[in-house]
N, C-alpha and C positions, 0 to 999 in steps of 0.2 A: 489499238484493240488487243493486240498479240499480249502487252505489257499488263493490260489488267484479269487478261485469261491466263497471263502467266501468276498473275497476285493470288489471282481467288486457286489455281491447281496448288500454289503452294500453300497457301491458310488450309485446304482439303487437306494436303495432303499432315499439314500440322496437327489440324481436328484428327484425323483418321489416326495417327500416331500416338494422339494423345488417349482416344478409346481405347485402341487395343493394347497401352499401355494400364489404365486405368482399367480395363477386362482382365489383365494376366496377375494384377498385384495382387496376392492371398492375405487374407487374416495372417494377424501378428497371434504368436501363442506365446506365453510366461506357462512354464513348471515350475513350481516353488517347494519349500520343504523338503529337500530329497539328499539324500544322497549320493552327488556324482561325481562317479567316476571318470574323468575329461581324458585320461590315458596320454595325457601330453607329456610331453618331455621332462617339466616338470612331477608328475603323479600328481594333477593338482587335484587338491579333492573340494567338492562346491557344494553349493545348495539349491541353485536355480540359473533355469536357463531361458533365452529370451529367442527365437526365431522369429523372422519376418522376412517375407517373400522367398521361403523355402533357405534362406540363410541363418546362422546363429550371427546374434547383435551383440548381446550379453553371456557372460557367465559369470558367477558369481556369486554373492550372500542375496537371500530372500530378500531383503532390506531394501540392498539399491536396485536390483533387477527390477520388484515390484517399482519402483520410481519411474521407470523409463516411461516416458509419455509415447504410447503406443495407437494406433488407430486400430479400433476394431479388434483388437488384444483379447484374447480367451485365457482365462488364469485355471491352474489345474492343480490344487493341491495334493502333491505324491505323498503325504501321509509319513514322511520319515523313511521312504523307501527307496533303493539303490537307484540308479541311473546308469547305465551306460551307454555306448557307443552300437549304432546297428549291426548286427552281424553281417557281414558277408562272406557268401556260400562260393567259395572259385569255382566249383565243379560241380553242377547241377542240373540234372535235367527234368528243367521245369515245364519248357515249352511242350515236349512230350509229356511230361507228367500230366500236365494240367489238365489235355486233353482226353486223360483215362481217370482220373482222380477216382470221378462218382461212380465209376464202374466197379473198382475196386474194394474189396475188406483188406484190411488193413491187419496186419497178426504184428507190428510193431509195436514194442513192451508191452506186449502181451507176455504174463510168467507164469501160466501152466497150459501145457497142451491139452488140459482137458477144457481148459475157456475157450482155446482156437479153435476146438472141433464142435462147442457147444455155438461157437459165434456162425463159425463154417453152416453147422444144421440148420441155423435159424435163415441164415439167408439164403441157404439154397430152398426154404422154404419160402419165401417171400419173391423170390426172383422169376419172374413170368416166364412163359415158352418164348424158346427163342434168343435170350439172352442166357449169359453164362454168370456163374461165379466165380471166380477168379481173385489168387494172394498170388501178389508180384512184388517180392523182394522186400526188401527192409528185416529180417528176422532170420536166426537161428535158431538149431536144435537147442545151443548150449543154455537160450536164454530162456529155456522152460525149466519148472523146477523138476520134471520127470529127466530134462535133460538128454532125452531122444526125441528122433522126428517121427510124423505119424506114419502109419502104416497105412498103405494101399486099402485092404479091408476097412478102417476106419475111417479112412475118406470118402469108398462107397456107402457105407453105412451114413457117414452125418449129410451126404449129398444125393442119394438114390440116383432118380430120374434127370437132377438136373445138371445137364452139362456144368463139371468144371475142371481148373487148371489151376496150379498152384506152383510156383516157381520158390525154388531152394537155392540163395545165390548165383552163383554162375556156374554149379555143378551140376543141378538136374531141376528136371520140374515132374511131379504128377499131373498124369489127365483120370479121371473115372471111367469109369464102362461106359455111362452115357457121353462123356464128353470123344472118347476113343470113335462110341459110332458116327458121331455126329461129324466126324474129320475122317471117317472111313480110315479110320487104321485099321487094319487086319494084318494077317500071316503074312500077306505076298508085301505088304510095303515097303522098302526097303529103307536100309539105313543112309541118310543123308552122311556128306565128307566129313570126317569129323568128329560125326556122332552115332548116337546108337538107341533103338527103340529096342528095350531087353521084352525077351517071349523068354516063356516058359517052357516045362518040358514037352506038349503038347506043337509048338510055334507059334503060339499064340499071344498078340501081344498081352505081358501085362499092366501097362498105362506110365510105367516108371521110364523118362526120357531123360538120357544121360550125354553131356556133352565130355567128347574124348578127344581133344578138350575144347574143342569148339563151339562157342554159345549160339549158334545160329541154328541150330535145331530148335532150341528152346524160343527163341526170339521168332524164329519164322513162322514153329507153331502160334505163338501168341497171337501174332500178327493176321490170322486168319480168323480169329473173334472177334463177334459184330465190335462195328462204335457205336458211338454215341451219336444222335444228330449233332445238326448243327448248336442250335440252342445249348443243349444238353452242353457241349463242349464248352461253351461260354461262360454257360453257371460252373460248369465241372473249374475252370481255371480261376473264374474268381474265388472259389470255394478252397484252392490247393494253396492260391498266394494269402487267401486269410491264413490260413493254417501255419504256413510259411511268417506269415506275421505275427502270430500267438505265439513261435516259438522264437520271438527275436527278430530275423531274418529281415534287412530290409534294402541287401542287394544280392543280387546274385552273376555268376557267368555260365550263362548255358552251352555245355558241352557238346552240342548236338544228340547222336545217338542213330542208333541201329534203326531202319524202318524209320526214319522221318526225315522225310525229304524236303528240301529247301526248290522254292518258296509254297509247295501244294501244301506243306502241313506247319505251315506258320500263320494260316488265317484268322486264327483266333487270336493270337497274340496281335498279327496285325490292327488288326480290330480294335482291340481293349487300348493299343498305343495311341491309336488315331483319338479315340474318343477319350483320352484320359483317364482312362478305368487302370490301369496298372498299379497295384501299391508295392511293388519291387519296382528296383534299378533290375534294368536287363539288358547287359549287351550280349551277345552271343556270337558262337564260333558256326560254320558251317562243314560238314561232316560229311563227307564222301560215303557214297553208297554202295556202288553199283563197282565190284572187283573188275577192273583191267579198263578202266575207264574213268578212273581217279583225276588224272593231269586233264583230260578232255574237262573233267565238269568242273574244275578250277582255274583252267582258261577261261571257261564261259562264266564264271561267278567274276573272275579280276576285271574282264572286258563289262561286263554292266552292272557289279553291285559296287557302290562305294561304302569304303568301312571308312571307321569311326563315325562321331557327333557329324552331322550332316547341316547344310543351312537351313534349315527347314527343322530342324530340332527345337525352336523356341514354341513349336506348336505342341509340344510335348512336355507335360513336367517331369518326366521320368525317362533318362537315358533307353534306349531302345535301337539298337543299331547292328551290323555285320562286326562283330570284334577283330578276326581274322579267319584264319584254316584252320580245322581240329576238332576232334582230338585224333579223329581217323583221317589219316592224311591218304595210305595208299594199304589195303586189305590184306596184305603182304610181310607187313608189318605189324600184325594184330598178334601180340603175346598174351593170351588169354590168361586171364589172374583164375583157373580155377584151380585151388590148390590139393582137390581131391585128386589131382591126374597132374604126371609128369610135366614139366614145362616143356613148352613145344620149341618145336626147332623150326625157326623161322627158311623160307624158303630162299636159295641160293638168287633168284631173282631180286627180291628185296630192293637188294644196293641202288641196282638200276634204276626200281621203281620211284626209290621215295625221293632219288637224287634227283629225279625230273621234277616230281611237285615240288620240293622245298627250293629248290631254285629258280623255279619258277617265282614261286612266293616270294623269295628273297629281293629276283629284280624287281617284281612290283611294289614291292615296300608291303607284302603284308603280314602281318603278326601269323603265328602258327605255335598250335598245343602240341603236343603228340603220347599217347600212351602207351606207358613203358613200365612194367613191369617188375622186369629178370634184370639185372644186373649182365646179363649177357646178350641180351638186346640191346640194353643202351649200349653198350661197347659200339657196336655194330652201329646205332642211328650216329652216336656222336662223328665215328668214322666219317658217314654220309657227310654227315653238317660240316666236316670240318673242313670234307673237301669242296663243298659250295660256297665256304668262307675266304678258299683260299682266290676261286676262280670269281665270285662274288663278294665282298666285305658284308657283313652283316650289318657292321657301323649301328649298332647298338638299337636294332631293328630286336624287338619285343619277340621273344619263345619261353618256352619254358616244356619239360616234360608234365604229364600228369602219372602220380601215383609213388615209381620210383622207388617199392616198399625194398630190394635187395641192391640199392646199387652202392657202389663199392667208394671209398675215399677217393681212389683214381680219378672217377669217372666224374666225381661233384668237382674237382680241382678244374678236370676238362669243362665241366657245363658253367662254371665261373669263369673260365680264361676265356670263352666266345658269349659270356655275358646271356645268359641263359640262366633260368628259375625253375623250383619246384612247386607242384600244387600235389598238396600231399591230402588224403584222404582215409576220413575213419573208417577205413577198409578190414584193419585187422582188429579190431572190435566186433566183426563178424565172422573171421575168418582162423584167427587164432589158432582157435582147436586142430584145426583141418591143417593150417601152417606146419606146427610141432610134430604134428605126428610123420610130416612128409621130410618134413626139412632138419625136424631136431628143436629142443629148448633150446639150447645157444643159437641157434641162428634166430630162433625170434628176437631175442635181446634187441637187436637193430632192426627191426623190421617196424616202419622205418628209422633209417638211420637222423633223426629231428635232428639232436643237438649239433653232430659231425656238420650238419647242412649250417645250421646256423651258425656257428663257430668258424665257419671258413667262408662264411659273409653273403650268402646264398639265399636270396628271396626265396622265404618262404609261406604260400597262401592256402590257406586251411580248406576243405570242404568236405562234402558227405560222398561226392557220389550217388545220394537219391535218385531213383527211387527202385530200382530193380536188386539193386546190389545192398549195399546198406540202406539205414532208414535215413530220410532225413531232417533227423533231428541234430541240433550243433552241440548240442548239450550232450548228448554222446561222446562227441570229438573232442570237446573241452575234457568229461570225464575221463576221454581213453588218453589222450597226453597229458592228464597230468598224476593218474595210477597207473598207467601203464597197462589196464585191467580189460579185457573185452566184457562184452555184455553177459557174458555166464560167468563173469568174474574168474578167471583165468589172469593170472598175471604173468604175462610176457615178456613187458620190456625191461630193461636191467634199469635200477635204481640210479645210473647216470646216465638215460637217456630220457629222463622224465624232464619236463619242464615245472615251474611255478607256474601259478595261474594268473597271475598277470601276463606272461609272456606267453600263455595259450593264447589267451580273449585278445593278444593282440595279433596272431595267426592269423584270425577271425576277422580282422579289419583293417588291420594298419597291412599286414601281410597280403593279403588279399588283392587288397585296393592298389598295392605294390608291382603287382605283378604284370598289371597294365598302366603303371604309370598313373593311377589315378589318384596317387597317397597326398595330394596335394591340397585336398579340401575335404576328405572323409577321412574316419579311422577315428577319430579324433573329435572330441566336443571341445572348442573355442574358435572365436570372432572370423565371422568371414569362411568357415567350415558349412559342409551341409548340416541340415537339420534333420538329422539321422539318429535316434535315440529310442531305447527303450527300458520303460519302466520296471523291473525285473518284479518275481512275486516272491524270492525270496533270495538274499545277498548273496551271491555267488561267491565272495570273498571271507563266508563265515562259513555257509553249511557242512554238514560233510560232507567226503568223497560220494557215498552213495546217495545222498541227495542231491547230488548235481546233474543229475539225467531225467530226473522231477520237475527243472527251471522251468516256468515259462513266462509270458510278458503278460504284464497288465494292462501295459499299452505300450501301443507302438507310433510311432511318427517317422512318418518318409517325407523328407522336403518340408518338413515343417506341419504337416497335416496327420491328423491321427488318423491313423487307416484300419486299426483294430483295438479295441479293448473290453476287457472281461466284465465280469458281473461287476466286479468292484468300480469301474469308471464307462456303467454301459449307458448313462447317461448323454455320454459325450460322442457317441456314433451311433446313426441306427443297426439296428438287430439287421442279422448277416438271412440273406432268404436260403428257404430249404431247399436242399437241393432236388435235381432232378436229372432223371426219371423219379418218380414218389418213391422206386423202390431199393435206391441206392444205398448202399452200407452205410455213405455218410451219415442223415437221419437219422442211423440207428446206434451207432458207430463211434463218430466222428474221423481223427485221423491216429495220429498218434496216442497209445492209449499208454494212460499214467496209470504207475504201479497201485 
C-alpha cells in the first residue's frame, strides 16, 4: 500500500512540477529590423534579437533570428531603429519616489520659469482643500532661460490659498503663507540644528527654509504633507516605474532615503513584487533612520532579513530583495552635498560610530553603500574601513561609496586596494553653478574625478540620484559625462575628463550591474543574457549633444516582456490608467517634460 501511495505522491508531485513549470514559461518575442547595439566585447552591431523565457536565445541578422522555431513568438518590427541594452540606475530612489510620484509637479526640463509658475498656478488651482502642492527636486535655477529661481511673491501669487512647498536641491526649499500657516510656522518657531527658517525685519517668518547645511529641515518639513492613500500609492508606483520605463530604465538599486523606513514604507513595493506588477529590477539597500541608533537597527535587520535572491524568488519575475546597508550607515557621517554652504565638519564621534556598523556588516557578510561627498570624509570613512579590514578581512565582500564628486587620486588608490567601487551621480548637472562659485572653475574640472576612477581600474556605476536632488532622467547623465555641461549648459568638466559615449551607456549598465556583482547576465544583449532592451526614439550614437536629454524609449522590455511603449508600438501594451487622485499633476503633466 505504502509503495503505490508512494507512486501516485511522486506522479503528483511530477504533474504539479510540470504546471508550474508550464504556468511560469512567458511568450517568446523576436525584434527584427533594428539596430543593435549588443555593447559586447566585441561592439557587435545586430539587427534582431530573439528572448524566451525572459532570456535572449538569438542575436543576430533578421534572416536567421526570424528562423528560429519559436512557441507563442511575438515579432516587433523596430522600423530601422537603435537597440540597446536597459539602463540601469545604481542610485535611485524609487521605492520612496513611487510612493509621492502623483502628488507631485514636476519643474524637470522645464526651460522658462515663467512655464514653472504658469504650471505651479494651474495646479494649485485644481488641487482640493486639504492637499498641497508640492515641486521636490529634479530642477535648477540655471535650467530656466531667465536663469534665476522664483521669488517668494511669485510663488504666493501663482498659489494663493493653497498650501505649498517647493524644494530647491538640497539647499532650500520655499513654503507660501498658506502653506507656513497650515504647519504653524510663526515668530516663536525656532530654528531646527542645522538649519534656519529666515524672518524678516519684523521676525516674521518669510517662507524661505535653508539648510546650513543640513537637509533635514527641508526633509522633515516635507515629511509632514498629507500622503496619498493606500491605493493612490499603488497607482502612484506603477505610474513612476512607467515613467522610469519611457525613459530607458529597466533596473535600478534603491538607496533607501531620509523618512522611509524599512519594512512600514516598503508595502507598496511589497505588493506590486508579490503580484508580479513590477517592470524594474529592484534590489535595494536599507537606510538607517533614527540618529544614535543606527548599529541597534542593523543588528535587528542582519538577525531577520536575509539579503540577496532568496529561495522563494522563482515566484518573482523581477529581482526584488535586501541588497545590503546604505547609503546612511550612521547620521554622523552625513557630509551633506549642499554646495551653497560650507562643507561641514563631520563630528569627532564619527569613527566610533560607523566602525561599529561596518563591522558589524563586515562579520555578517553584508554588502554596504555609504555617502560620501568631500574628499575629506572619505579620508576619514576609508581610515574607519581600513581598520575593520584589518581586525575583519573584507575578502572581497561587495561596498562601494555613493557620489564621491572631490575625492582625491589618494583616496580611489585606497578604495581599489580594499576592493571597493564608486556609484557616481548626475549631481553636478544640477549643482555646477553653486560648485564654481564656492569651490572655483578648476576644481570643478574633476568634480567628479570619472576618468582618474576608471583609469586606475575602479568600478564604476552610473545613476541619477532621483528624485529630490537631481531629476531622473539617465539621459541627463549620459549628456553630462559625455560634454561635461550641466543643465544650464555651464561647462565644467575639463576636456580629459569627458568620456565617449560608448563608454558612458556602458556606466549605465555594464557599470552598474558591476557593482553588485551582477555583470554576469546584463549590461549586455547576447545568448543566455537577460532580456533587457530598449528601443531608443532616436540614435543616441548620431544626434547631437543637446539632443541627447530629449532620448526616450519606444519600447522597453524587462525579462523579455514589453512593459511600456509609446504611441508608435501602443498596439503592443495596453494604455497606462490615469492616475490618481483625478487631481494629480501627472494627468495634466506627466513627468519628465521635453524641451
Amino acid at each position: 500500500m505504502k509503495k503505490v501511495i508512494h507512486f501516485y505522491a511522486i506522479l503528483f508531485l511530477l504533474l504539479g512540477w510540470n504546471v508550474v513549470a508550464q504556468k511560469s514559461e512567458t511568450a517568446s518575442l523576436i525584434v527584427y529590423n533594428a539596430k543593435i547595439h549588443t555593447l559586447d566585447t566585441q561592439n557587435t552591431i545586430a539587427e534582431a534579437i530573439a528572448v524566451t523565457n525572459g532570456k535572449i536565445v538569438k542575436v543576430g541578422s533578421s534572416k536567421e533570428v526570424l528562423k528560429l522555431n519559436l512557441k507563442n513568438v511575438k515579432k516587433v518590427d523596430a522600423k530601422g531603429k537603435t537597440i540597446i541594452p536597459g539602463i540601469f540606475d545604481s542610485h535611485l530612489h524609487v521605492i520612496r519616489g513611487g510612493r509621492f510620484y502623483n502628488s507631485e509637479l514636476r519643474w524637470d526640463g522645464v526651460r522658462s520659469l515663467k512655464r514653472a509658475l504658469q504650471m505651479l498656478k494651474e495646479q494649485a488651482e485644481r488641487t482640493p482643500e486639504g492637499q498641497w502642492v508640492r515641486v521636490v527636486g529634479g530642477w535648477n535655477a540655471y535650467q530656466f532661460e531667465e536663469k534665476r529661481l522664483p521669488t517668494l511673491e511669485e510663488i504666493n501669487a501663482a498659489t494663493g490659498k493653497t498650501p505649498a512647498f517647493i524644494l530647491h536641491l538640497y539647499g532650500h526649499a520655499y513654503l507660501n503663507k498658506a502653506g507656513l500657516q497650515k504647519l504653524n510656522i510663526n515668530a516663536e518657531t525656532p530654528n531646527p540644528k542645522g538649519g534656519l527658517i529666515q524672518k524678516d525685519e519684523t521676525g516674521n517668518p518669510t517662507g524661505l527654509l535653508v539648510a546650513e547645511p543640513n537637509a533635514f529641515i527641508l526633509y522633515s518639513t516635507l515629511a509632514k504633507l498629507p500622503e496619498l492613500n493606500s491605493e493612490e500609492k499603488v497607482n502612484s508606483t506603477k505610474l513612476y516605474m512607467a515613467e522610469l520605463n519611457r525613459l530607458g530604465i529597466t533596473s535600478i538599486m534603491d538607496a533607501g532615503g531620509g523618512f522611509q523606513n524599512y519594512p512600514d514604507d516598503y508595502g507598496i513595493t511589497d505588493k506590486l513584487a508579490k503580484n508580479n506588477e513590477l517592470t524594474v529590477r529592484l534590489p535595494f539597500y536599507l537606510f538607517a533612520q533614527k540618529p544614535g541608533s543606527e548599529l541597534a537597527d542593523y543588528t535587528k535587520w542582519i538577525s531577520e532579513v536575509e539579503i540577496g535572491p532568496h529561495d522563494d524568488d522563482h515566484d518573482h519575475n523581477l529581482e526584488y530583495y535586501v541588497q545590503g546597508g546604505g547609503e546612511n550607515l550612521v547620521s554622523s557621517a552625513g557630509d551633506f552635498e549642499n554646495f551653497d554652504q560650507p562643507r561641514p565638519e563631520l563630528s569627532p564621534a564619527m569613527e566610533t560610530q560607523l566602525k561599529a556598523v561596518i563591522g558589524t556588516l563586515v562579520k555578517n557578510r553584508w554588502p554596504f553603500r555609504l555617502h560620501a561627498t568631500y574628499d575629506e570624509s572619505i579620508t576619514r570613512f576609508l581610515n574607519v574601513i581600513e581598520e575593520v579590514n584589518k581586525e575583519t578581512p573584507l575578502n572581497g565582500l561587495l561596498w562601494f561609496f555613493d557620489h564621491a564628486e572631490t575625492i582625491s587620486e589618494a583616496n580611489l588608490k585606497r578604495v581599489k586596494a580594499l576592493g571597493g567601487n564608486i556609484a557616481v551621480q548626475h549631481r553636478m548637472a544640477y549643482q555646477a553653478e553653486g560648485f564654481i562659485k564656492r569651490y572655483g572653475k578648476k576644481a570643478a574640472e574633476q568634480t567628479p574625478p570619472i576618468k582618474k576612477m576608471l583609469e586606475l581600474g575602479v568600478t564604476v556605476g552610473m545613476g541619477s540620484d532621483g528624485t529630490r536632488v537631481s531629476s531622473y532622467n539617465p539621459w541627463i547623465g549620459l549628456y553630462w559625462l559625455t560634454t561635461g555641461k550641466s543643465v544650464g549648459g555651464t561647462k565644467h568638466m575639463s576636456d580629459g575628463n569627458l568620456l565617449d559615449r560608448k563608454t558612458a551607456l556602458k556606466l549605465f549598465t555594464q557599470g552598474s550591474a558591476k557593482l553588485v556583482n551582477l555583470h554576469k547576465d546584463r549590461g549586455m544583449l547576447k545568448e543566455n543574457y537577460l532580456g533587457d532592451f530598449i528601443i531608443l526614439s532616436d540614435d543616441y550614437f548620431k544626434v547631437s549633444d543637446e539632443q541627447i536629454p530629449d532620448i526616450t524609449s519606444n519600447l522597453t522590455v524587462v525579462n523579455g516582456e514589453i512593459v511600456y511603449a509609446d504611441s508608435i508600438f501602443k498596439s503592443l501594451i495596453k494604455p497606462l490608467p490615469k492616475a490618481i487622485p483625478s487631481w494629480s499633476p501627472i494627468n495634466f503633466y506627466g513627468g519628465y517634460q521635453k524641451n
